[in-house]
Structures are given as C-alpha cells and as structure tokens.
C-alpha positions as protocol buffer text, in pm:
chain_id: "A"
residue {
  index: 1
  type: UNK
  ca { x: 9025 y: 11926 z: 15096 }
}
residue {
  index: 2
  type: UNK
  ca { x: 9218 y: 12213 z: 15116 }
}
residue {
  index: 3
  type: UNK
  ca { x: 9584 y: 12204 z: 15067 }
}
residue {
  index: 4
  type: UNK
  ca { x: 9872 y: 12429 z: 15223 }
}
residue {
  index: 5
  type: UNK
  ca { x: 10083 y: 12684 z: 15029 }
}
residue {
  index: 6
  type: UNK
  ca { x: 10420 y: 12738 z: 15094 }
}
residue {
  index: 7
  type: UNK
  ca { x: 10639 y: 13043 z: 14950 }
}
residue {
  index: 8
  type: UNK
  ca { x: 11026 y: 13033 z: 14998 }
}
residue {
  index: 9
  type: UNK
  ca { x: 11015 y: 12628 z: 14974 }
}
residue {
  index: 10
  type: UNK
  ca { x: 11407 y: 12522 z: 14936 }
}
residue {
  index: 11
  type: UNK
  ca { x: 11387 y: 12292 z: 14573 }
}
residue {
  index: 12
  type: UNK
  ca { x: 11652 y: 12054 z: 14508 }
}
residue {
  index: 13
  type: UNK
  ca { x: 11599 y: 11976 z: 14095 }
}
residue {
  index: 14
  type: UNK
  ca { x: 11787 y: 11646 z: 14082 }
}
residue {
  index: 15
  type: UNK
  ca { x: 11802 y: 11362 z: 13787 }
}
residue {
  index: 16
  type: UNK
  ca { x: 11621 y: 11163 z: 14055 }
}
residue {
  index: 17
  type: UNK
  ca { x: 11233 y: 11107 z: 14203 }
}
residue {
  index: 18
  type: UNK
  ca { x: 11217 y: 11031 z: 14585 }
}
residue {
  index: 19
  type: UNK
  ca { x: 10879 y: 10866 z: 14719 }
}
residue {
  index: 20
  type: UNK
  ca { x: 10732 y: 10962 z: 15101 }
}
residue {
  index: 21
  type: UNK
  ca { x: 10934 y: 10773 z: 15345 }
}
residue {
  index: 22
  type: UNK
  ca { x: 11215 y: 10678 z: 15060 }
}
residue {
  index: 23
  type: UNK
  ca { x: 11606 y: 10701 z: 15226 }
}
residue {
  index: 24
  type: UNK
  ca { x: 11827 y: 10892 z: 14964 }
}
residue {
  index: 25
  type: UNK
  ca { x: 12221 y: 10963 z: 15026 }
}
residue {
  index: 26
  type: UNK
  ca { x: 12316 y: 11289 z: 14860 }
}
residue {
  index: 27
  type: UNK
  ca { x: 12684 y: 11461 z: 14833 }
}
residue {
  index: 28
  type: UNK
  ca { x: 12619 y: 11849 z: 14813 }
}
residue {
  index: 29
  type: UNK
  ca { x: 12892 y: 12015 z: 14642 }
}
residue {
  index: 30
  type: UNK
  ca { x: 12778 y: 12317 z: 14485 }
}
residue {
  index: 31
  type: UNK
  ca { x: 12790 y: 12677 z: 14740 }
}
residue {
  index: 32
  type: UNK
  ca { x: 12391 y: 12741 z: 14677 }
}
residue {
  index: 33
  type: UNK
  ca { x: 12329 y: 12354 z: 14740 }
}
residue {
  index: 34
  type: UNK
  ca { x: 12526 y: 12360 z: 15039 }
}
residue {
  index: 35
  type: UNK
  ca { x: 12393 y: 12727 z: 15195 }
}
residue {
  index: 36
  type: UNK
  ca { x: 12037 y: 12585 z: 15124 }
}
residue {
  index: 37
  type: UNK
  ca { x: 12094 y: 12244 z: 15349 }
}
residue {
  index: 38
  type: UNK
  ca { x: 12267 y: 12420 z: 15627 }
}
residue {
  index: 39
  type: UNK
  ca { x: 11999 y: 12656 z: 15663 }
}
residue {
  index: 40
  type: UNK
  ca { x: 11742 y: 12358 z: 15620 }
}
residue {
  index: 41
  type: UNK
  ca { x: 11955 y: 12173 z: 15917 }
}
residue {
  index: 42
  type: UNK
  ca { x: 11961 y: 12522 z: 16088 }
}
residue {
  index: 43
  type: UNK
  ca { x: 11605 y: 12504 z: 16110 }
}
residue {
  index: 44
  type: UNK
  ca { x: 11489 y: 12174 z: 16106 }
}
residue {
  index: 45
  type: UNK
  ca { x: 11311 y: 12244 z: 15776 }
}
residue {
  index: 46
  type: UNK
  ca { x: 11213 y: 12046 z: 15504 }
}
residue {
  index: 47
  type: UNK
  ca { x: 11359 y: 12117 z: 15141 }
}
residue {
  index: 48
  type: UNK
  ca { x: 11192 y: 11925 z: 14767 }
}
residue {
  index: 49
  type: UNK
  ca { x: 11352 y: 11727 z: 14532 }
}
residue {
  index: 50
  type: UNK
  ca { x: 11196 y: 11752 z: 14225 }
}
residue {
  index: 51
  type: UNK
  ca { x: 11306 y: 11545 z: 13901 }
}
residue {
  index: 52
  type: UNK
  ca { x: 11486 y: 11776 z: 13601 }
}
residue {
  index: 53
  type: UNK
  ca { x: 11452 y: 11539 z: 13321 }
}
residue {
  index: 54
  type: UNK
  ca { x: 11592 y: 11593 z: 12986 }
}
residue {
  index: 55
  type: UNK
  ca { x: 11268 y: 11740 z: 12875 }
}
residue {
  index: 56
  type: UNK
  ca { x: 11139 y: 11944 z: 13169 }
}
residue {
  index: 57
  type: UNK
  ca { x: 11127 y: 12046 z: 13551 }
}
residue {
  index: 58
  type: UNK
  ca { x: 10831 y: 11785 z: 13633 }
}
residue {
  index: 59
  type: UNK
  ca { x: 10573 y: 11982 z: 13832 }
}
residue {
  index: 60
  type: UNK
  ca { x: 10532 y: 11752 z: 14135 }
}
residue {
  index: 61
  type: UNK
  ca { x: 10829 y: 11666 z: 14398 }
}
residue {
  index: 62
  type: UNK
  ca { x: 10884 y: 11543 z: 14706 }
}
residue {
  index: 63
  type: UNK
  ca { x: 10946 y: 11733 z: 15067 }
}
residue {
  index: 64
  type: UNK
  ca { x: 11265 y: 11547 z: 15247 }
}
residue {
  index: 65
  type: UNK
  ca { x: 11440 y: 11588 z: 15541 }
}
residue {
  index: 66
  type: UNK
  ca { x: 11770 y: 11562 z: 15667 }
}
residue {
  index: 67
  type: UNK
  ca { x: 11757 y: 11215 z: 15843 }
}
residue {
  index: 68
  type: UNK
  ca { x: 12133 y: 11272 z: 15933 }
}
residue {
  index: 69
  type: UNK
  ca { x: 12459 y: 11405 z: 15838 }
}
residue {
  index: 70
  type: UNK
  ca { x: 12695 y: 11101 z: 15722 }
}
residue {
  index: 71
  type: UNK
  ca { x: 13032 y: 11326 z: 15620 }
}
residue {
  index: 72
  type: UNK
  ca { x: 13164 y: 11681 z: 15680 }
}
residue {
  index: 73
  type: UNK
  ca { x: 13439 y: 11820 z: 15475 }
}
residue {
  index: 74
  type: UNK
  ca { x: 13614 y: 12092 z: 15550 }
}
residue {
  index: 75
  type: UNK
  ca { x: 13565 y: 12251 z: 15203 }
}
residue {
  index: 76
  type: UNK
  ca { x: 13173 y: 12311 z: 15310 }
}
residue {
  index: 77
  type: UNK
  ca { x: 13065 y: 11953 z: 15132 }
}
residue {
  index: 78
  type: UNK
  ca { x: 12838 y: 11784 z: 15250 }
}
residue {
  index: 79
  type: UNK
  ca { x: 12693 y: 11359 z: 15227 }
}
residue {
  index: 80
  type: UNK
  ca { x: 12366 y: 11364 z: 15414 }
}
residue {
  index: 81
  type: UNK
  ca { x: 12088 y: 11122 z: 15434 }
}
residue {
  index: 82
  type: UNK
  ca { x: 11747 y: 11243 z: 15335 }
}
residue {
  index: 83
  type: UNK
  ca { x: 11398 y: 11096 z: 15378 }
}
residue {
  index: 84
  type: UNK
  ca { x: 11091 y: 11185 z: 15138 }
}
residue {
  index: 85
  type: UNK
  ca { x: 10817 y: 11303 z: 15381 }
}
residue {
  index: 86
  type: UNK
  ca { x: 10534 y: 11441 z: 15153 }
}
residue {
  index: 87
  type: UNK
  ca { x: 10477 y: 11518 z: 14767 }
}
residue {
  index: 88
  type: UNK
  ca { x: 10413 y: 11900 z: 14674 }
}
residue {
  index: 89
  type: UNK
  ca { x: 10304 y: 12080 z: 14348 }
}
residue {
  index: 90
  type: UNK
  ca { x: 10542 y: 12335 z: 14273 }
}
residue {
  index: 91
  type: UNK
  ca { x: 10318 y: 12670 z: 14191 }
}
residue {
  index: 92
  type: UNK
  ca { x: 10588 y: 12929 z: 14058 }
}
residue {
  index: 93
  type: UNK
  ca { x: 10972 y: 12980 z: 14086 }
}
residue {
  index: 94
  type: UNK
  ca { x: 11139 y: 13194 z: 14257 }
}
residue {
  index: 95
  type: UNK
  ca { x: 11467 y: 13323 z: 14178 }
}
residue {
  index: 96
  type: UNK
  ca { x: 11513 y: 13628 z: 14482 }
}
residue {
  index: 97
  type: UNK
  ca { x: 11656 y: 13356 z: 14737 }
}
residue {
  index: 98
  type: UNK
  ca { x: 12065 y: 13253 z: 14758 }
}
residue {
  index: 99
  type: UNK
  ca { x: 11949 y: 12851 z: 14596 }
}
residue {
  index: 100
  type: UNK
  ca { x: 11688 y: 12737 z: 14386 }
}
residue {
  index: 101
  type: UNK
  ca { x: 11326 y: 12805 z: 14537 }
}
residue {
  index: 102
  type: UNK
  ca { x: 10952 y: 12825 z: 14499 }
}
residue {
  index: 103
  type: UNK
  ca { x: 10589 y: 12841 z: 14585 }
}
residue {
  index: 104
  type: UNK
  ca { x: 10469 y: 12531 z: 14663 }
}
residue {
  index: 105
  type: UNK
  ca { x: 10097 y: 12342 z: 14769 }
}
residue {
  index: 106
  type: UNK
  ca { x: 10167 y: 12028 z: 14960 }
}
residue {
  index: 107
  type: UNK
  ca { x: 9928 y: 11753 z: 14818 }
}
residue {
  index: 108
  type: UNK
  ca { x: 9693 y: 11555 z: 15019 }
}
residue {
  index: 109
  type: UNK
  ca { x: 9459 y: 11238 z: 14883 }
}
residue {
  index: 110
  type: UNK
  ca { x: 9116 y: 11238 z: 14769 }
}
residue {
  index: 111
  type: UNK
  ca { x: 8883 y: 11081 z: 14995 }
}
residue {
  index: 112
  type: UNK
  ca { x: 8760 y: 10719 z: 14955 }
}
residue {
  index: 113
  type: UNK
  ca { x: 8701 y: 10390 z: 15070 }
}
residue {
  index: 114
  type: UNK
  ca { x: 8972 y: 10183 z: 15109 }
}
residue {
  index: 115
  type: UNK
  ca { x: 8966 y: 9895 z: 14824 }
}
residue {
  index: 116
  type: UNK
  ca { x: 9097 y: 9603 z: 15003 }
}
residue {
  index: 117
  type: UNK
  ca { x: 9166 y: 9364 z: 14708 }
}
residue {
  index: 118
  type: UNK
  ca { x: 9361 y: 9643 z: 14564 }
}
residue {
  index: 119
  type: UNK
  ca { x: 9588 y: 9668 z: 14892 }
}
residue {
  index: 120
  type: UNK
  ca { x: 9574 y: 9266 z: 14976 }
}
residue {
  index: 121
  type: UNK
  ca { x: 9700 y: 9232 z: 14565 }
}
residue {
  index: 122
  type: UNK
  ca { x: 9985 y: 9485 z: 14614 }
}
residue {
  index: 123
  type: UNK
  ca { x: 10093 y: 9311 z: 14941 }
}
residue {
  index: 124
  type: UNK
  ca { x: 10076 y: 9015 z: 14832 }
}
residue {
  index: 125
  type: UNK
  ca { x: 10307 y: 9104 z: 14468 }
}
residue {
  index: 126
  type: UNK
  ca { x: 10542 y: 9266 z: 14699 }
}
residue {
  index: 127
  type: UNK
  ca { x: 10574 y: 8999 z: 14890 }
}
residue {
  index: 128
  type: UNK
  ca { x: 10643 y: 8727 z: 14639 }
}
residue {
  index: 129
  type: UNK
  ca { x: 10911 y: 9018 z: 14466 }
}
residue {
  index: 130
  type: UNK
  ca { x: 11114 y: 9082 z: 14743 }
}
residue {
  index: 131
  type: UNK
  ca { x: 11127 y: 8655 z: 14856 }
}
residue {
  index: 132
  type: UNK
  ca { x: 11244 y: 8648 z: 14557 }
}
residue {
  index: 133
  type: UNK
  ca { x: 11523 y: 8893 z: 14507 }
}
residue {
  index: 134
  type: UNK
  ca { x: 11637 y: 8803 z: 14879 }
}
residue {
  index: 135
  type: UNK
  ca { x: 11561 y: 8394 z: 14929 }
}
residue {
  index: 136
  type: UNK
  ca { x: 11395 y: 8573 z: 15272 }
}
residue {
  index: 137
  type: UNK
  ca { x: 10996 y: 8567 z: 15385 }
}
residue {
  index: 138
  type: UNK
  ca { x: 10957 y: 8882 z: 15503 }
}
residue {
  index: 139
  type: UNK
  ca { x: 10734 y: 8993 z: 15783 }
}
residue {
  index: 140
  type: UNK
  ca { x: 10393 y: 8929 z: 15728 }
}
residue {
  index: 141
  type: UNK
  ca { x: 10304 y: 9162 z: 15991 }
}
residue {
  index: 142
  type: UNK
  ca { x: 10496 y: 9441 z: 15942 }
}
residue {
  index: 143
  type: UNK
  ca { x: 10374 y: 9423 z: 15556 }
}
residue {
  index: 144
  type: UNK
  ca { x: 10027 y: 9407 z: 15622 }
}
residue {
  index: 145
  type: UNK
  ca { x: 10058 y: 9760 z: 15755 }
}
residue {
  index: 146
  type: UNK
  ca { x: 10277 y: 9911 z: 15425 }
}
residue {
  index: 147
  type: UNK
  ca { x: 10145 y: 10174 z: 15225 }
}
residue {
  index: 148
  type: UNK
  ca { x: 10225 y: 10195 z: 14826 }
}
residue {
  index: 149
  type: UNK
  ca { x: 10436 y: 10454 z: 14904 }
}
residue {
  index: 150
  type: UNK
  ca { x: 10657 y: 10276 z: 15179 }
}
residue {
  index: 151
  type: UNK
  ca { x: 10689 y: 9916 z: 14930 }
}
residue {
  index: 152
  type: UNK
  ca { x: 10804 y: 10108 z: 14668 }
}
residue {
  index: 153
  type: UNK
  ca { x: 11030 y: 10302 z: 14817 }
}
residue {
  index: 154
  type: UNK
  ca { x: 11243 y: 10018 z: 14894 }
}
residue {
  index: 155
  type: UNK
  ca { x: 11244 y: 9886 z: 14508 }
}
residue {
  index: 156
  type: UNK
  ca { x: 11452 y: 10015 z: 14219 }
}
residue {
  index: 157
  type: UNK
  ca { x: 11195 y: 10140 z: 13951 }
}
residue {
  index: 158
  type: UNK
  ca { x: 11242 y: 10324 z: 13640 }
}
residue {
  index: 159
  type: UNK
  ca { x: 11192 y: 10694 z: 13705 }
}
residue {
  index: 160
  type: UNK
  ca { x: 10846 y: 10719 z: 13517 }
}
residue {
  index: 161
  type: UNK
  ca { x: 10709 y: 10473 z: 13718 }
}
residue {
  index: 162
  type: UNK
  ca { x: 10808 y: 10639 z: 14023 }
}
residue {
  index: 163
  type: UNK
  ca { x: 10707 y: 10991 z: 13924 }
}
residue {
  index: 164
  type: UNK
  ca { x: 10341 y: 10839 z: 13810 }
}
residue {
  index: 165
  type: UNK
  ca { x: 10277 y: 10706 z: 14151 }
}
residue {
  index: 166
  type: UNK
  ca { x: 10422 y: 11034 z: 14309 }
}
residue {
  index: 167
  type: UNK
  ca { x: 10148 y: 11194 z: 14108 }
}
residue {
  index: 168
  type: UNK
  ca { x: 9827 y: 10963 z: 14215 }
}
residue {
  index: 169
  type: UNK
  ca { x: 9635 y: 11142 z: 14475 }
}
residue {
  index: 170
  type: UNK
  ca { x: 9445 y: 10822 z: 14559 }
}
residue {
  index: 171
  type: UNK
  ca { x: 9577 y: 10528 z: 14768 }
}
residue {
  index: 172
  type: UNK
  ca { x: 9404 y: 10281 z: 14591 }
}
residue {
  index: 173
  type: UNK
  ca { x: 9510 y: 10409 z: 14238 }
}
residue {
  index: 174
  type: UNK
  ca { x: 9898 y: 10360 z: 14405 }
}
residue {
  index: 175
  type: UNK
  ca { x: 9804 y: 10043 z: 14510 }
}
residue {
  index: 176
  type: UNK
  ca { x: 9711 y: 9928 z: 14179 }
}
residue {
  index: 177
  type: UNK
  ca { x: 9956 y: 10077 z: 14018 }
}
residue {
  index: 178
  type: UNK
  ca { x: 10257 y: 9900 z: 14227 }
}
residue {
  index: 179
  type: UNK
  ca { x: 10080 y: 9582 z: 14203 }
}
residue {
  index: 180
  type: UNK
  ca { x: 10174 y: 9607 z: 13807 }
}
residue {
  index: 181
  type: UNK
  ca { x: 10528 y: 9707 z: 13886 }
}
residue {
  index: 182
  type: UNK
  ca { x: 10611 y: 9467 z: 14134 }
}
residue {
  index: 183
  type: UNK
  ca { x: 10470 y: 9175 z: 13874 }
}
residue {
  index: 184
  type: UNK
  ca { x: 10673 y: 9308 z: 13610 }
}
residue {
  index: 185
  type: UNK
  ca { x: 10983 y: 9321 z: 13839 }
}
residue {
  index: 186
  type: UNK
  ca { x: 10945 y: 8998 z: 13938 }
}
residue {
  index: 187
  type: UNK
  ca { x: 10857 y: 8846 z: 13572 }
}
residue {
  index: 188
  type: UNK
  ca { x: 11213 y: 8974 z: 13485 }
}
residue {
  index: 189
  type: UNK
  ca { x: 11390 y: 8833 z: 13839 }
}
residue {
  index: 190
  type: UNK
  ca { x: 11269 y: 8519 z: 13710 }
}
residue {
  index: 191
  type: UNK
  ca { x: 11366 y: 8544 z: 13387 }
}
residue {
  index: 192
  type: UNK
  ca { x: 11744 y: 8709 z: 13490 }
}
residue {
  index: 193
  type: UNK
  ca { x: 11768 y: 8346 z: 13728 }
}
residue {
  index: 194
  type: UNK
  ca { x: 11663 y: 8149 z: 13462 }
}
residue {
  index: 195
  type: UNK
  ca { x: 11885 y: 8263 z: 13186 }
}
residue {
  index: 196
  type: UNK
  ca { x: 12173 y: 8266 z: 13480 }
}
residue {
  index: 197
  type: UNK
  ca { x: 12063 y: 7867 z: 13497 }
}
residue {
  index: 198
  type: UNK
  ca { x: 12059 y: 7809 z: 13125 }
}
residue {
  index: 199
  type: UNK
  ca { x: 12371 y: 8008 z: 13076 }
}
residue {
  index: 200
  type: UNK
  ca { x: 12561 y: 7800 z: 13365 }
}
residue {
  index: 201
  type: UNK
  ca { x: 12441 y: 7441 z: 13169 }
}
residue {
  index: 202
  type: UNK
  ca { x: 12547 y: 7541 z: 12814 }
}
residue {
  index: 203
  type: UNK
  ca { x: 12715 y: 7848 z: 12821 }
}
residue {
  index: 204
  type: UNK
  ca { x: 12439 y: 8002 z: 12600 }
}
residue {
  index: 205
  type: UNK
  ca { x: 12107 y: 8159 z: 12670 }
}
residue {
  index: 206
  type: UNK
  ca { x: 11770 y: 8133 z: 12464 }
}
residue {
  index: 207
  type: UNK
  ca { x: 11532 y: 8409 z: 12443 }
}
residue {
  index: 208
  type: UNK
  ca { x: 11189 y: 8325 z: 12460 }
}
C-alpha cells in the first residue's frame, strides 16, 4: 500500500525508542527543543522520536503527541507527556528549519491474515508476565483486544528489542516476537523472586 510522505516532520533524536500508544514524560530544556514543541502544541501536530544510539541515527522512529503539559517554567522549560501514535521512516534530513527536522514516510503493515495462535500465545505470555510482576489478574477482556504494540508498551525492554518490533511491518511477526520477550522477562522475574527467597533463608544465593 502506499505510504504518506511528510517534509518539515519535527524529529526529536533521543537515547530512547517509543512504541505506538507508549506514554513518555520528557523535560525539554534546550531553545530548538523547546521552539519545536510549542509550535507542535501551537498546532496540534505530531513531532518523531527517533533513537541516536552510540553508533547511529536508527532510520525508523516514532510520531508522538503531546498528551499534556505536566510543568511550565518560566525559563521556557518544559515536562510534557507524549504518546507514540505511529512509526515513520525517516527519508532525508533537513537542516533549513529552527530544530532538528526531516522528510519522513509514515509506515503502514503488510497485508495478511491474522495468525491467531500467534496473538492467543502473546496474550497469553503477557498475561502470566504482568500477574507476575504485580500479584494482580488482569483483565481478560480488555487484553483480548491488545495489540503487540499496546502490551509492550507498558513493559521495560532493552532498547533493541523495542526498536526490532518498531521495525516489523507485520502484526503477526510483532506478535511473535513479544511472545519471546515477555517469556524471557518472566524467566528472569522468577528467577529475581527466587534468588530473593534463597537469599532471605541463607543469606547466600546459588546460580544455576
């Protein structure tokens, strides 16, 4: 399917990767930072943040908007509340505008049939991960309806992991993908409460 091009697209390169529907806090500081938010809160416009690793600008990002504005100061800084909205391939730079900015395609998903197992395995991981971390069932319901995108926004991955599933342009391929990550993320929850058990019989605790 065709995708849209944008030109002047407001970029945010953070040490950071935001998923669609992901809540991030940010504290804007810097005068280009803060010229390019009011102006995206001016016009109700979106703005990317794409991750600047140590090794490059990765080339796909995610549009946010400004969910809210938590803190004014009167220096011009700013703590706002963003929420990812849609991932975008950044085409070229552009360096003529007052912050960071470029040419961007927004990316949509390749058609397919939904594979069920794939979704019903994902659910059911994320499920078992977040009983675990908070001793709460959550709502069956409401999780029966979650894309990959919206369960992983809500756990802490590595920044790899996140930035691979930003990149899949096929819901299924997400879906298998956080099924892995929520096992592994669960493996080591159990493994963190059991050495917290061992630790608080003997005072020592055994690897392996």
């Amino acid at each position: 399917m065709p995708q849209r091009t944008e030109r002047d697209f407001p970029l945010f390169p953070l040490g950071l990767v935001t998923l669609p529907t992901e809540y991030v806090p940010l504290h804007i500081f810097e005068a280009r930072y803060r010229t390019m938010i009011n102006e995206c809160l001016e016009r109700e416009r979106e703005f990317g943040i794409i991750w600047l690793s140590e090794a490059e600008l990765k080339p796909v990002g995610c549009a946010c908007l400004i969910d809210r504005v938590l803190d004014q100061m009167e220096d011009g800084r700013l703590n706002i509340l963003t929420r990812g909205t849609r991932p975008f391939r950044l085409v070229e730079r552009q360096d003529d505008l007052a912050y960071p900015a470029g040419t961007v395609e927004f990316l949509g998903d390749r058609t397919e049939e939904a594979d069920v197992e794939a979704a019903l395995a994902a659910r059911t991981a994320y499920t078992e991960l977040v009983d675990g971390a908070t001793d709460t069932a959550p709502d069956a319901v409401k999780i029966a309806g979650m894309t990959a995108y919206e369960m992983a926004a809500t756990v802490d991955f590595g920044l790899d992991a996140k930035q691979g599933l930003l990149e899949l342009r096929s819901e299924n391929a997400r879906m298998r993908l956080v099924t892995r990550l929520f096992r592994a993320a669960l493996k080591r929850l159990e493994f963190s409460d059991r050495a917290q058990a061992r630790a608080r019989s003997n005072g020592k605790v055994r690897f392996g």
